[in-house]
C-alpha positions as CSV (number, residue, x, y, z in Angstrom):
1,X,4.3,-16.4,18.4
2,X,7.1,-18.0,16.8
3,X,9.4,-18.0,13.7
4,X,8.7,-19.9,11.0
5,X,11.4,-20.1,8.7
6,X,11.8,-17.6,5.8
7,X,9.9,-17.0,2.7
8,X,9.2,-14.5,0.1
9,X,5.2,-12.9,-1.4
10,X,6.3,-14.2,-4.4
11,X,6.8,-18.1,-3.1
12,X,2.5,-17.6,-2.6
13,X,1.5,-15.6,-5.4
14,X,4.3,-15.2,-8.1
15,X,3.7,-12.0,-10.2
16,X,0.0,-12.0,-9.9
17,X,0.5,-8.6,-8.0
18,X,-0.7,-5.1,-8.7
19,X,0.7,-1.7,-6.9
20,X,-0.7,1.7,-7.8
21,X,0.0,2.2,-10.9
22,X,-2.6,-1.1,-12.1
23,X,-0.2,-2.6,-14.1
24,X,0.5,-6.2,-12.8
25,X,4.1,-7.6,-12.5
26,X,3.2,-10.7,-14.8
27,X,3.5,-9.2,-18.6
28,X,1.2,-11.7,-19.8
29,X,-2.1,-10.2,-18.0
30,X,-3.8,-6.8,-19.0
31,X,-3.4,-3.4,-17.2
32,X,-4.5,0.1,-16.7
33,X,-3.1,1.3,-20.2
34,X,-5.0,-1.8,-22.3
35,X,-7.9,-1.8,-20.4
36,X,-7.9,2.5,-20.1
37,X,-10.2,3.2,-23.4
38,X,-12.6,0.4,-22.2
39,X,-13.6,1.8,-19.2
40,X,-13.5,5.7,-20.9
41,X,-11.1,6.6,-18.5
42,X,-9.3,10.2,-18.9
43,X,-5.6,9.4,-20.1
44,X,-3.4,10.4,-17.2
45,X,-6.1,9.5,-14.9
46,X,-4.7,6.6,-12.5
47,X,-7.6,5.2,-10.1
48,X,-6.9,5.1,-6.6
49,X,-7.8,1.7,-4.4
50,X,-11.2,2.9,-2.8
51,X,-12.7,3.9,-6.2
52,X,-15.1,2.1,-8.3
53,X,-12.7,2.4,-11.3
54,X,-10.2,0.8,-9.5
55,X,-12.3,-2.4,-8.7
56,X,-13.7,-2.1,-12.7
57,X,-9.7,-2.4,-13.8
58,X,-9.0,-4.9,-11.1
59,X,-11.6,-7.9,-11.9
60,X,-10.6,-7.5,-15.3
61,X,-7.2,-8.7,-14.9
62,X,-7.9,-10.8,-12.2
63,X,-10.6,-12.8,-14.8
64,X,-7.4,-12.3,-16.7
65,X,-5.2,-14.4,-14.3
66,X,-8.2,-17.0,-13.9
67,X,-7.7,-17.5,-17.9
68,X,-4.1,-17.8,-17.8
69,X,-4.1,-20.5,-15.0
70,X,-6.8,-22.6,-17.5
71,X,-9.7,-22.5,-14.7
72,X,-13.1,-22.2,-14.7
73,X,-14.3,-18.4,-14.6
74,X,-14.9,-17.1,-10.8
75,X,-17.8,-16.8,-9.4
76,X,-17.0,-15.7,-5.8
77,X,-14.6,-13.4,-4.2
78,X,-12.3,-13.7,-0.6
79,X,-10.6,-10.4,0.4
80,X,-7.9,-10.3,3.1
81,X,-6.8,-7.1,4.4
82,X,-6.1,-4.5,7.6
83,X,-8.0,-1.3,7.3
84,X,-12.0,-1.1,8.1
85,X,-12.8,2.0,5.8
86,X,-10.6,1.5,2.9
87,X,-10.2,-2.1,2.6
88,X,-14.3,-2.3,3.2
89,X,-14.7,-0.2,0.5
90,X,-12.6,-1.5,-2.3
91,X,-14.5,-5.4,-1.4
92,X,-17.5,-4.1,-1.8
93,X,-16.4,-2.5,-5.0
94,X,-14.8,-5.5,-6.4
95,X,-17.8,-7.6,-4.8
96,X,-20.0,-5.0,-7.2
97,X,-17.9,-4.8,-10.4
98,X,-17.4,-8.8,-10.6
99,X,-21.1,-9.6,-10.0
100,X,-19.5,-11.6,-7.1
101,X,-20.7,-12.6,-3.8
102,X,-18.1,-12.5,-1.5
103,X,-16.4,-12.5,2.4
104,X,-13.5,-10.5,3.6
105,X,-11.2,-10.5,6.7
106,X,-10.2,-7.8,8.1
107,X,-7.3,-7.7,10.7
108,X,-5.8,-5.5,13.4
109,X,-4.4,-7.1,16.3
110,X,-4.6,-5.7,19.6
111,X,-4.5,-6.7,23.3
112,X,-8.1,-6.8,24.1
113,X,-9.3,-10.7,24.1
114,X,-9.6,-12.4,20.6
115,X,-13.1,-11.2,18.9
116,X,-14.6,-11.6,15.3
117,X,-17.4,-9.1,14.1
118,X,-19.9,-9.9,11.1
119,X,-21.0,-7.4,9.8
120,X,-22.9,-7.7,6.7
121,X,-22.9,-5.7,4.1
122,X,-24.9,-4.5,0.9
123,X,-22.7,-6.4,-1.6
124,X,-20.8,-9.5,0.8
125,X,-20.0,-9.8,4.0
126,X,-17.1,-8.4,6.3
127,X,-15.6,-10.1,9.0
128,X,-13.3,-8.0,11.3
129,X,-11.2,-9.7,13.8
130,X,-8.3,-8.6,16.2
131,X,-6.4,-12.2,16.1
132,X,-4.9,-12.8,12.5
133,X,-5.1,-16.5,13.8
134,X,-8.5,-15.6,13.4
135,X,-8.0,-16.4,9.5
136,X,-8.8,-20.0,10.4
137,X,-11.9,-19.6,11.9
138,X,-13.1,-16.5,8.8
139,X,-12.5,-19.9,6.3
140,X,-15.1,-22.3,8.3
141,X,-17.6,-18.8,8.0
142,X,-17.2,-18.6,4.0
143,X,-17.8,-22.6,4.1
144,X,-20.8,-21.9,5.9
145,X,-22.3,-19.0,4.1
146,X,-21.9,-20.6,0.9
147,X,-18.5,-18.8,-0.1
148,X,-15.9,-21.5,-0.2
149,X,-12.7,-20.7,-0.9
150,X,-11.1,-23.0,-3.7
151,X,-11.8,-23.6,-7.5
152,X,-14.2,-20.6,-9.0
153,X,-12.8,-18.4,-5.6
154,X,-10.3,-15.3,-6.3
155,X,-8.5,-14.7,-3.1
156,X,-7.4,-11.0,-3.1
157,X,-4.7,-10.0,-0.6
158,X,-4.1,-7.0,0.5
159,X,0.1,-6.6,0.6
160,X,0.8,-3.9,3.2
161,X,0.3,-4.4,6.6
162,X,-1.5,-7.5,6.2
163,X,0.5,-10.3,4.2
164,X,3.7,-8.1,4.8
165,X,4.2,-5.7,8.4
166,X,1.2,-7.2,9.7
167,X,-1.2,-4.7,11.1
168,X,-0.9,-4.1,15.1
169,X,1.6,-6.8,15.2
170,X,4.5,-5.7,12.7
171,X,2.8,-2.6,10.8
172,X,5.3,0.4,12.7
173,X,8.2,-1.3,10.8
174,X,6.9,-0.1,7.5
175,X,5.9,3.2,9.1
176,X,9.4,3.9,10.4
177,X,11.2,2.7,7.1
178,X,8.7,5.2,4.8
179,X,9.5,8.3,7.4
180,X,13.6,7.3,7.2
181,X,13.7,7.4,3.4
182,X,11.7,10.6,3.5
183,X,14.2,12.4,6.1
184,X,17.3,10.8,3.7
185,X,15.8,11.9,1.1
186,X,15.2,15.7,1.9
187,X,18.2,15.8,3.8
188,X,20.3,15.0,0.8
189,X,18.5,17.4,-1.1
190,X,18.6,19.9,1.5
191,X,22.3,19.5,2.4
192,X,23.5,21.4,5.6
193,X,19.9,23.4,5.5
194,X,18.3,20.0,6.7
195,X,17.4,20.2,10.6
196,X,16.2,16.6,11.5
197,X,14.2,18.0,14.6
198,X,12.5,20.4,12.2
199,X,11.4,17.4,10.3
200,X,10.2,15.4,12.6
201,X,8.2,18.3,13.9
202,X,6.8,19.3,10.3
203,X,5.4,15.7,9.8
204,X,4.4,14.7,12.8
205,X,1.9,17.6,12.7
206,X,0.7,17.3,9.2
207,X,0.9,13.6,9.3
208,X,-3.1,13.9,10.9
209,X,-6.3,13.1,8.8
210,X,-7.4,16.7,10.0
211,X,-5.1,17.6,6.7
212,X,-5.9,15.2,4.8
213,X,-8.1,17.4,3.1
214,X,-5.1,19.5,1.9
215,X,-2.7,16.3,1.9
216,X,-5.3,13.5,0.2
217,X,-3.2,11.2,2.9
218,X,-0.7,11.3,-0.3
219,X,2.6,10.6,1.3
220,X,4.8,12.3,-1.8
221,X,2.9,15.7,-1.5
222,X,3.8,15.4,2.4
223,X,7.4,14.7,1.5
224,X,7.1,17.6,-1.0
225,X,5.6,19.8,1.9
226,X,8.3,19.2,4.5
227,X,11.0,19.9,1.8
228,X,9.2,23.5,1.5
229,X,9.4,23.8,4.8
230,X,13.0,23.1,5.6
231,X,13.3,26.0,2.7
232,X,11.7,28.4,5.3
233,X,9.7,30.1,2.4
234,X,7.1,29.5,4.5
235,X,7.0,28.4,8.0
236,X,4.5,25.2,9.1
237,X,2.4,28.0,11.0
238,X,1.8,29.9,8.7
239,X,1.0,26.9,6.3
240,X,-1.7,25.1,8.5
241,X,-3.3,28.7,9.1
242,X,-3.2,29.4,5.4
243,X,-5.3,25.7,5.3
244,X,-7.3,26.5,8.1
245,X,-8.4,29.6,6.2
246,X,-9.7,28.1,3.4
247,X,-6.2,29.6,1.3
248,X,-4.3,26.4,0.9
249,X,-7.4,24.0,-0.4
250,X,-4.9,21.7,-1.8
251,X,-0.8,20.4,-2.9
252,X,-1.6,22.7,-6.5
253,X,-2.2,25.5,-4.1
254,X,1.2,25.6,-2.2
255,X,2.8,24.8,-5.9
256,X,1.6,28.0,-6.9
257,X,3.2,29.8,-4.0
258,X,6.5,28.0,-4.5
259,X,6.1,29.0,-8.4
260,X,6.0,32.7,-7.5
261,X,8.9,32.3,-4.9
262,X,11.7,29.5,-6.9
263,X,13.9,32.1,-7.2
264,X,14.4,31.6,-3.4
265,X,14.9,28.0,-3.4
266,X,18.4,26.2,-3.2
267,X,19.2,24.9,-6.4
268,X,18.5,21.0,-5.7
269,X,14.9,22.3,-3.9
270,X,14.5,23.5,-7.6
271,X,15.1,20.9,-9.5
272,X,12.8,19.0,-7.1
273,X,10.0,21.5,-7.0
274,X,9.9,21.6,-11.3
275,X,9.6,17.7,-11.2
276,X,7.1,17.0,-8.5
277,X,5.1,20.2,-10.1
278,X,5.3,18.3,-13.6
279,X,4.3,15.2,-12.5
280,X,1.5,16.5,-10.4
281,X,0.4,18.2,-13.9
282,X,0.2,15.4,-15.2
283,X,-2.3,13.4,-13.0
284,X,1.1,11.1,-11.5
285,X,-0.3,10.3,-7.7
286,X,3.7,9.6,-7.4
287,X,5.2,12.7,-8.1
288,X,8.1,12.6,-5.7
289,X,10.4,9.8,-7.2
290,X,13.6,10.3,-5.6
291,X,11.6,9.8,-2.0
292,X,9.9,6.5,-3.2
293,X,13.4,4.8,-4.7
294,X,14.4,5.9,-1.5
295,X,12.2,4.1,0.3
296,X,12.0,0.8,-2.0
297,X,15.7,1.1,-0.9
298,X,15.1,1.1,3.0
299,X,12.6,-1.4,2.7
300,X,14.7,-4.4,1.3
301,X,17.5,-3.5,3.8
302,X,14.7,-4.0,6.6
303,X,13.8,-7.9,5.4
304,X,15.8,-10.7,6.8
305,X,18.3,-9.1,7.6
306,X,18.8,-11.1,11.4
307,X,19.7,-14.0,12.4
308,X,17.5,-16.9,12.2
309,X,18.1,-17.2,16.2
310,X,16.6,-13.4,16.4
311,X,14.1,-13.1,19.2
312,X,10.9,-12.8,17.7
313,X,10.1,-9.6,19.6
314,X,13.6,-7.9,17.7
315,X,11.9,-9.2,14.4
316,X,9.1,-7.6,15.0
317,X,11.0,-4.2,15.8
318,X,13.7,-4.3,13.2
319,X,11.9,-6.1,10.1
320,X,9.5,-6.4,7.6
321,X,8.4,-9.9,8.0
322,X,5.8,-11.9,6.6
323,X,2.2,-12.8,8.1
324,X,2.6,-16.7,9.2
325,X,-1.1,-17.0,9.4
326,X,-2.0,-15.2,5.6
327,X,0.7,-17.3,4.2
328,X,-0.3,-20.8,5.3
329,X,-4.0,-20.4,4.8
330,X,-3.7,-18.6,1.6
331,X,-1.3,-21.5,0.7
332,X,-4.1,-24.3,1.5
333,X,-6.6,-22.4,-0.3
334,X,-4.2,-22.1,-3.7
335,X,-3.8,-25.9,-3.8
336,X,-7.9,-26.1,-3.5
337,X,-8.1,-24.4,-6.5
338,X,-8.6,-20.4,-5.3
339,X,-6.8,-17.9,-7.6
340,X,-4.0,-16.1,-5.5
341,X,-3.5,-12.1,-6.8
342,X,-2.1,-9.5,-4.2
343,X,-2.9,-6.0,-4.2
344,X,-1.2,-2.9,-3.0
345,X,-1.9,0.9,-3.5
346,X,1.7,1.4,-2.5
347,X,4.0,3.2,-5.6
348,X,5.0,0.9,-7.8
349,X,8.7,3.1,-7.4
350,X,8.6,2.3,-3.9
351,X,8.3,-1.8,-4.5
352,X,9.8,-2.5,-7.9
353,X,13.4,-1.2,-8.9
354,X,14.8,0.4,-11.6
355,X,16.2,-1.0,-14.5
356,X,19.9,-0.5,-13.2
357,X,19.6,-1.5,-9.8
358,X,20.5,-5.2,-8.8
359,X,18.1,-5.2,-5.9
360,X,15.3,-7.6,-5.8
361,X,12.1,-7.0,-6.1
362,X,10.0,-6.3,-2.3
363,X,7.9,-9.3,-3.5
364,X,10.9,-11.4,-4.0
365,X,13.1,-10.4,-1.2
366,X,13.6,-12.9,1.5
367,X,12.3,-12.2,4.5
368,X,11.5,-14.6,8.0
369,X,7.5,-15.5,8.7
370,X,6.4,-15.1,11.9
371,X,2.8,-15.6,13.4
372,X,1.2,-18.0,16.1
């Protein structure tokens, strides 16, 4: 692998982007609030990537995007991502919801010798490789299989860990940059009560999909959780027994136990506690704001930041860098004609910043390529 000079999402697919909260960066296209009453969906109800609601919204505004660019309407659908289970499912939903037939390529690069697996499915087929060089050779399949990829195709790329921290290759960058903004986070909130080791501790053994049941795999409510914890209102052993028993079925559940113990909370674990309990209220799967602006923060401090001379092996440990192979086919297939649009169930806090911060944008922010 090498470098390859420095680039930014936004020089591939300008605003046509999406995080969680379905409301694209570009003003001009539709989101969740226009397109809400169409689809009867409940009012604070935000869809989450693997549901069918969420592919529904989605081909909306990407026939949206296909207007506004003055092509024909698509008829065909490329997905790229990293995950097998949740990337799987939201192709086949968008696959379903758009009528489309479609291929996707999905990516996690190991050591074992480069592989692709075709597996096909009820609505398209799925391609799963361990080589994101492999991207080349997933383009001659769709040709093949009667999926080309140019005018009447809408390319959909997955952000995280595939076009940015590429999965198995760059992916822990992201993970340690979301885990630092948490500890800063609670341990400016918790002040001199904040034990790092008790942290690390509390998430590493919560951080497990035996929990997810009790977590939903939501980040926020984790952050939430190890800022109860470093209360001591209630120990992590005595939590994971209480969800064990059946007691603790869910983040509303442990809210109810802070509600009936506040008055035992510092007075910044309060404040905290009122405002990720309101927003949970109201059906916000991004309840823990502070923690996400935190961590939009840390993650534009960790692209390009080195030296263009940088070893690629430091890159790869120190930054967020951008998937040489994603960008250069995704590239060739934009000037065939293909419609570009990136999407991302990561907080749309954690990615875009506020109003009176100078920062750029995650999808604007510089950042060196690197692939093979």
């Amino acid at each position: 692998m090498k470098v390859h000079g420095r680039a930014c999402v936004a020089d591939l697919l300008g605003d046509f982007i999406v995080y969680r909260n379905l409301v694209p960066l570009d003003p001009h296209l539709p989101g969740l609030p226009q397109l809400r009453d169409w689809f009867r969906l409940a009012r604070d109800y935000v869809p989450r990537k693997s549901s069918p609601e969420y592919a529904q919204v989605v081909v909306e505004i990407l026939k949206a995007a296909q207007r506004r660019a003055d092509q024909p309407p698509l008829t065909r659908l490329v997905y790229i991502g990293d995950t097998r289970v949740n990337d799987g499912i939201a192709f086949s939903n968008l696959c379903r919801a758009g009528d489309w037939p479609g291929m996707a390529f999905i990516c996690a690069e190991d050591d074992r010798p480069a592989r692709l697996e075709v597996v096909e499915g009820e609505t398209g087929t799925l391609v799963f490789s361990n080589r994101w060089a492999g991207i080349d050779e997933f383009a001659g399949l769709c040709k093949s299989r009667r999926v080309p990829i140019g005018v009447g195709t809408a390319v959909v790329i997955d952000l995280d860990k595939t076009l940015l921290g590429a999965r198995g290759r760059n992916d822990r960058v992201i993970d340690q940059v979301r885990v630092e903004a948490m500890q800063a986070t609670l341990a400016g909130v918790l002040g001199d009560g904040f034990s790092a080791a008790a942290f690390a501790a509390d998430y590493a053994a919560l951080n497990r999909p035996e929990y997810h049941a009790f977590t939903t795999d939501n980040q926020d409510y984790l952050a939430y959780i190890c800022l109860i914890l470093g209360t001591g209102i209630i120990r992590r052993d005595e939590l994971i027994a209480a969800v064990r028993a059946g007691r603790m079925r869910g983040i509303a559940d442990l809210i109810e136990y802070v509600d009936a113990r506040a008055e035992e909370l510092p007075a910044k674990v309060r404040v905290v506690h009122e405002q990720v309990s309101a927003s949970i209220a109201r059906g916000d799967p991004t309840p823990f704001k502070e923690f996400r602006r935190a961590e939009f923060r840390a993650t534009v401090a960790r692209m390009g930041r080195l030296n263009d001379n940088a070893a690629v092996e430091e890159l790869l440990r120190e930054e967020i860098v951008i998937t040489h192979e994603i960008m250069t086919a995704a590239a060739r297939w934009h000037d065939r004609g293909a419609l570009l649009f990136g999407l991302s169930d990561k907080p749309d806090e954690a990615s875009v910043p506020e109003a009176t911060d100078e920062r750029l944008p995650v999808h604007r922010a510089v950042t060196h390529m690197v692939g093979g």
